[in-house]
ZADOZA-264190 format. One line per field, with one value per residue: residue number from 1; residue in three letters; x, y, z of N, C-alpha, C in turn. Coordinates in steps of 0.001 Angstrom, whole numbers. Atoms other than C-alpha are relative to their C-alpha. Example, Ala and Ser with C-alpha at 12.3 -4.5 7.8 and 13.67 -1.06 7.14 Angstrom:
k: [1_2]
r: [Ala_Ser]
n.px: [890_-820]
n.py: [-1190_-1190]
n.pz: [0_-60]
ca.px: [12300_13670]
ca.py: [-4500_-1060]
ca.pz: [7800_7140]
c.px: [900_-770]
c.py: [1200_1090]
c.pz: [0_730]
end
This chain:
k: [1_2_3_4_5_6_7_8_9_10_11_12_13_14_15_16_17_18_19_20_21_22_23_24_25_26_27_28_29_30_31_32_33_34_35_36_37_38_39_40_41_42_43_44_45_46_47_48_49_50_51_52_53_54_55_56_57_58_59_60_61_62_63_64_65_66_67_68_69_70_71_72_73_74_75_76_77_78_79_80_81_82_83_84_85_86_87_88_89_90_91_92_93_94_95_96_97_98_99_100_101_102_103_104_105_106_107_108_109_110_111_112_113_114_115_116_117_118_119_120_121_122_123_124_125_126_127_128_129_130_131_132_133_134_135_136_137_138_139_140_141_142_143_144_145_146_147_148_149_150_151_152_153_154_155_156_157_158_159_160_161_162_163_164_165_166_167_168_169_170_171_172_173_174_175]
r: [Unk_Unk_Unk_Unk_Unk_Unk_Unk_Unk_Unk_Unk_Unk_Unk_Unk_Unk_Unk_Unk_Unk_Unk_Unk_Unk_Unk_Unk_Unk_Unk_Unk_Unk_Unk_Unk_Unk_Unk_Unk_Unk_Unk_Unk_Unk_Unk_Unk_Unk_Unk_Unk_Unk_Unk_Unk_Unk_Unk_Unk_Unk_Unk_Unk_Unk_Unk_Unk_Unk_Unk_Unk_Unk_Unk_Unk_Unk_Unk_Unk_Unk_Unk_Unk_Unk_Unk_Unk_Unk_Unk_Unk_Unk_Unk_Unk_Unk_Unk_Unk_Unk_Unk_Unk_Unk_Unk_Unk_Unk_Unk_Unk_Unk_Unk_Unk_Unk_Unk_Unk_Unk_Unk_Unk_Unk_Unk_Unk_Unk_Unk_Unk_Unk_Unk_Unk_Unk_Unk_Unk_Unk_Unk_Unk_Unk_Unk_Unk_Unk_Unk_Unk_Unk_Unk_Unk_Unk_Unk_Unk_Unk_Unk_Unk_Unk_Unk_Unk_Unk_Unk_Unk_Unk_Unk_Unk_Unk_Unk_Unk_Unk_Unk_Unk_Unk_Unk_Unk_Unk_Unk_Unk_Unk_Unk_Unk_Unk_Unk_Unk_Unk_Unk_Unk_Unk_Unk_Unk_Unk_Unk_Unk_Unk_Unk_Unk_Unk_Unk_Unk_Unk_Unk_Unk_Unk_Unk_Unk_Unk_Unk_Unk]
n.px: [-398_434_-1267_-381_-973_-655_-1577_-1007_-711_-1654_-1211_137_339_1230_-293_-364_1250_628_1271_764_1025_680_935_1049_924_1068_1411_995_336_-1225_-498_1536_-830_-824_-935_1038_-481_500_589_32_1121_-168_-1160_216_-1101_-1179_-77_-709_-25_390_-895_58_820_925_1163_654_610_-868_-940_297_-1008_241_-1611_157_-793_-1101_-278_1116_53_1044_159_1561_1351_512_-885_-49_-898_-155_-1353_16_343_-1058_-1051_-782_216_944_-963_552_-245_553_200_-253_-184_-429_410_-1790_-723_-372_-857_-1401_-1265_-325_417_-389_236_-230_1636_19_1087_128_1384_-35_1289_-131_902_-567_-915_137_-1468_-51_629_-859_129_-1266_259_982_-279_1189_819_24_604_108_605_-882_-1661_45_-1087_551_-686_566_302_81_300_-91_1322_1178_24_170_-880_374_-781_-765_-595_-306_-974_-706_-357_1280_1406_-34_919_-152_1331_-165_338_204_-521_613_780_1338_863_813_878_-17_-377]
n.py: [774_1366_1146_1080_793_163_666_-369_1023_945_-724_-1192_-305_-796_-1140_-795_-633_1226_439_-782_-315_871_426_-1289_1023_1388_-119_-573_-1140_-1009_-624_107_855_520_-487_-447_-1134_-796_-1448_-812_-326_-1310_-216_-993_-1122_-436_-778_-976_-1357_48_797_-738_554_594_1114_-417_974_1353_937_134_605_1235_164_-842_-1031_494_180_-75_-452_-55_762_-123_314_1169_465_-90_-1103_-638_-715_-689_1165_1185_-253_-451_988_-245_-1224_-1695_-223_713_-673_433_-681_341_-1243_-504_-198_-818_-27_-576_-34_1296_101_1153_1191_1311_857_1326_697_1371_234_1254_274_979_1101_535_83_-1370_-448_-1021_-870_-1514_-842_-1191_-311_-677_-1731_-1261_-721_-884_-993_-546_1046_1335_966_1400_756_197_1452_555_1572_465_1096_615_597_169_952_-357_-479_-590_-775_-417_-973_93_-646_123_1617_729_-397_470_253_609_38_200_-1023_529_-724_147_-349_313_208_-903_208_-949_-2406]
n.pz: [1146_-72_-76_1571_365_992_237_766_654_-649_434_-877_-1087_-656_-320_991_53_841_-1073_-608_1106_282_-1105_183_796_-87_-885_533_-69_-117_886_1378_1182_-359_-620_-755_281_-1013_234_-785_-1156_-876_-333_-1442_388_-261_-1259_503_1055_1190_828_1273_1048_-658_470_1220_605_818_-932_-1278_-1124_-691_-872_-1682_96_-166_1443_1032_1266_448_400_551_-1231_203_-261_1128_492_1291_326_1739_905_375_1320_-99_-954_-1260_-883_-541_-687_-759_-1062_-963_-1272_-1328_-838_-206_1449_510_1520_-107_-382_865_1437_771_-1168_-41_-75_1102_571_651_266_545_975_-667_465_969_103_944_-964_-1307_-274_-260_-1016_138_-1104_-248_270_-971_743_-1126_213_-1307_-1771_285_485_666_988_1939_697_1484_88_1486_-162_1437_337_-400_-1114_-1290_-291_-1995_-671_-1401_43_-994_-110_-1041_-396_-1247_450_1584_602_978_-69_749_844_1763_945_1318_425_-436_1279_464_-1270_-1331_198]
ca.px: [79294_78520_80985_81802_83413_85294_88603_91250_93186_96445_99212_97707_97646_94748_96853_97585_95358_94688_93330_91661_89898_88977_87164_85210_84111_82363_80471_76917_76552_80215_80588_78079_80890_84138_85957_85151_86219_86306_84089_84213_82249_81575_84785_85026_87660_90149_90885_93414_93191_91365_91463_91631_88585_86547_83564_81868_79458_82287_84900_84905_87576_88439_90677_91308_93013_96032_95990_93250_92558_90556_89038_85834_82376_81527_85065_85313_88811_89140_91991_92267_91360_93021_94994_96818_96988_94376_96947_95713_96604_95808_95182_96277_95704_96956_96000_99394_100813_101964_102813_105118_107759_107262_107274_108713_106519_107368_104232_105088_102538_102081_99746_99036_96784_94705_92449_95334_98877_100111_103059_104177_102121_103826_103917_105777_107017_105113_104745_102565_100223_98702_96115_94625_93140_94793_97424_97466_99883_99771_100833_100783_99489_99541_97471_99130_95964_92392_91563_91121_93852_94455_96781_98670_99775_102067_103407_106317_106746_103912_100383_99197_96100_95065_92009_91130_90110_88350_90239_88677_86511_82520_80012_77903_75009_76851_77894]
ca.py: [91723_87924_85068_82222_79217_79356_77798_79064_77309_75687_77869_81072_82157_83879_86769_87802_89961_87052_85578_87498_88719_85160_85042_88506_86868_83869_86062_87040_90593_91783_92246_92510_91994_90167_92851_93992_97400_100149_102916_105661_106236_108867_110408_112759_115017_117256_118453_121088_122603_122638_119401_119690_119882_118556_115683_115764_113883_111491_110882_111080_110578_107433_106469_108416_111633_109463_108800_109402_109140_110579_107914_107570_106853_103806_102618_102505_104257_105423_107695_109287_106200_103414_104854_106574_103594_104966_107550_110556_112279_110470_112527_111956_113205_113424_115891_117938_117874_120715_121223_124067_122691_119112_119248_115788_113440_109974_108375_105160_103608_99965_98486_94659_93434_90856_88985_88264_88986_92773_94459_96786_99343_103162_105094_108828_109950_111626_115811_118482_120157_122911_126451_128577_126545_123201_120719_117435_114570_113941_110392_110065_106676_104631_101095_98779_97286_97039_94773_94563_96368_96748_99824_100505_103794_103981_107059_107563_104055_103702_105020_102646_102525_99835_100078_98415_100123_98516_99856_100037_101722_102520_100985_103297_102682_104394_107909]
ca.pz: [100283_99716_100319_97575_98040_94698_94504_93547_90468_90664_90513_92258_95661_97712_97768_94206_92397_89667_92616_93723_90457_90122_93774_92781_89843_91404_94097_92715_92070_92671_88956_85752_83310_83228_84721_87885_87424_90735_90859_92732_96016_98614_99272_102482_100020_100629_104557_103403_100283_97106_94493_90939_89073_91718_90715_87122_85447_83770_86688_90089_93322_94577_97587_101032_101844_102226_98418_95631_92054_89753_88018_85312_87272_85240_85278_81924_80306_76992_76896_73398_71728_70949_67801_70547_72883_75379_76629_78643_81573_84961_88286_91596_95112_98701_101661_102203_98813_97263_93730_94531_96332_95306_91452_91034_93764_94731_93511_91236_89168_88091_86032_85017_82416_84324_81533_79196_78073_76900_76809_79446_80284_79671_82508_82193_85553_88117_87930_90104_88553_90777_90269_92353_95382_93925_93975_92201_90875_87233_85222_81765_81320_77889_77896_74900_74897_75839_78652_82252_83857_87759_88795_91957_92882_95750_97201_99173_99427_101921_100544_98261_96217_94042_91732_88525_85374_81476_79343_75813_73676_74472_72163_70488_73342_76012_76959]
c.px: [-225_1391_-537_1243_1160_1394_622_882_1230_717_-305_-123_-1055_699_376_-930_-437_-1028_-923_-898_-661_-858_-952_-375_-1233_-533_-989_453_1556_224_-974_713_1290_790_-96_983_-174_-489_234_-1377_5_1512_107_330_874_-108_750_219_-648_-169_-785_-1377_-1247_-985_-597_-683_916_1334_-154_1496_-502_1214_-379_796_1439_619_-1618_368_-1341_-156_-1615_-1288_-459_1489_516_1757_171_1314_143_-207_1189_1276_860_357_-672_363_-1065_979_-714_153_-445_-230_831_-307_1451_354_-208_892_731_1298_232_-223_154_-867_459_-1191_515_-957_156_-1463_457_-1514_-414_-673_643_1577_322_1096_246_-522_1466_-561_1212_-136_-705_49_-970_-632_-1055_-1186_-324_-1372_328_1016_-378_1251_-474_1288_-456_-522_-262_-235_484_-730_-1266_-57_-460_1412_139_1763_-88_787_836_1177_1082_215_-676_-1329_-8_-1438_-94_-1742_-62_-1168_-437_629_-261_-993_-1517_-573_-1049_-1331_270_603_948]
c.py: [-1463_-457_-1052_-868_-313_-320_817_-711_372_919_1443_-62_627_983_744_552_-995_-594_97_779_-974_-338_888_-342_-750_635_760_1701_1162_407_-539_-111_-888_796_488_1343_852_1045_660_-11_945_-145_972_1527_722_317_1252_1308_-430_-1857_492_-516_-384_-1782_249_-1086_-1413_-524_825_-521_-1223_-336_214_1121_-351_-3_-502_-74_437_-871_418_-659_-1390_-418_-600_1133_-28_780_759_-644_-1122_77_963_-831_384_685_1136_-60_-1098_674_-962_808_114_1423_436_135_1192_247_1089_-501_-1787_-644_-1693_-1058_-1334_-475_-1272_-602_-1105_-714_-1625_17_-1341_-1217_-404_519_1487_9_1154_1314_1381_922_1496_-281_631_1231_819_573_1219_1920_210_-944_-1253_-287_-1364_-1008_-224_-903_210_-1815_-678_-1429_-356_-740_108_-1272_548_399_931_1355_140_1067_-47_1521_-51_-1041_-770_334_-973_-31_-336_346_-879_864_-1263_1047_128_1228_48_-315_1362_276_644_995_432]
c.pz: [319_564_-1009_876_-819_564_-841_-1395_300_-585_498_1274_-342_-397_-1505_-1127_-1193_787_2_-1053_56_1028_-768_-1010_79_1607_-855_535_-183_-1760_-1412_-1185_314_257_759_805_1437_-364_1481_1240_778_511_546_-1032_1070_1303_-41_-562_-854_-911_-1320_-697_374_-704_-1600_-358_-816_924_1223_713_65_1030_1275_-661_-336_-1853_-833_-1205_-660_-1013_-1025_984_-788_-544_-1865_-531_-1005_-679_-1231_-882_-140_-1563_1131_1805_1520_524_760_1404_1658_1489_1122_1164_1193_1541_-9_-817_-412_-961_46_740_152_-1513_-151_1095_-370_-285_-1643_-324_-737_-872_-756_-937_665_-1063_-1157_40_-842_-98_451_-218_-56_968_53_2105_563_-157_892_-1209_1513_-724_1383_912_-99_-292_-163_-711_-1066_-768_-942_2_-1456_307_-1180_-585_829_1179_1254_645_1452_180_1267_-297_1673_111_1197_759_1022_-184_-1014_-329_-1176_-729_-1789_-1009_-1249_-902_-1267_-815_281_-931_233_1072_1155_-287_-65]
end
């Protein structure tokens, strides 16, 4: 990855993901629109057992064993549309986990809107979900708006994975 001088403006730290959007911004290449959304990359998968659903042409793992999500491949989220504020289900991993005898996991989810002002993101609690050769966490998630929007998932108060997501509608042009 490059390096950038960019400055920070007044009133952020280095360390907060405003920031830190605004460095990844001002290096060439890190991002082709104004949101510089994560995609998925090679991901070893499971050591264990099974995960749900595996890879598909429209989302893909992202993470470690430690903690994964399944995420869309061009980082793009949609959710059921925006007449039902982008809601859908949102899938989670971890090696070890087991949706029988941990229905309720510790996995808390946060989400900020970074390129403007929303209001609070709906998050149901977490739940197992589980078939034969898988186990998975499962978040409802509800965006109250479109935007750029960075989630953190943290389980058990020490796994954390952050990734950011566009949240919106696709124009007619893409898939």
């Amino acid at each position: 990855m490059g390096t950038t001088n960019a400055k920070v403006p007044a009133g952020l730290t280095r360390r907060t993901p405003a920031a830190l959007l605004y460095i990844l911004l001002a290096i060439p290449g890190v991002a082709d629109s104004n949101c510089p959304v994560t995609l998925p990359e090679h991901w070893p998968g499971p050591s264990e057992q099974g995960v749900l659903g595996g890879e598909s042409h429209t989302h893909a793992w992202y993470g470690s064993r430690k903690l994964a999500a399944l995420i869309p491949v061009d980082g793009i989220w949609t959710g059921t549309g925006a007449e039902n504020n982008f809601a859908d289900k949102f899938w989670w991993y971890r090696d070890g986990f087991d949706a029988r005898t941990e229905t309720k996991p510790d996995l808390v989810i946060s989400g900020l809107l970074l390129d403007g002002v929303a209001q609070p993101i709906h998050i149901d609690r977490a739940t197992a979900g589980f078939g034969t050769g898988w186990h998975a966490m499962l978040v409802g998630i509800g965006f109250p708006s479109p935007g750029c929007w960075e989630l953190r998932g943290t389980y058990n108060g020490a796994e954390e994975l952050v990734l950011v997501l566009d949240v919106g509608v696709r124009t007619a042009a893409e898939p």
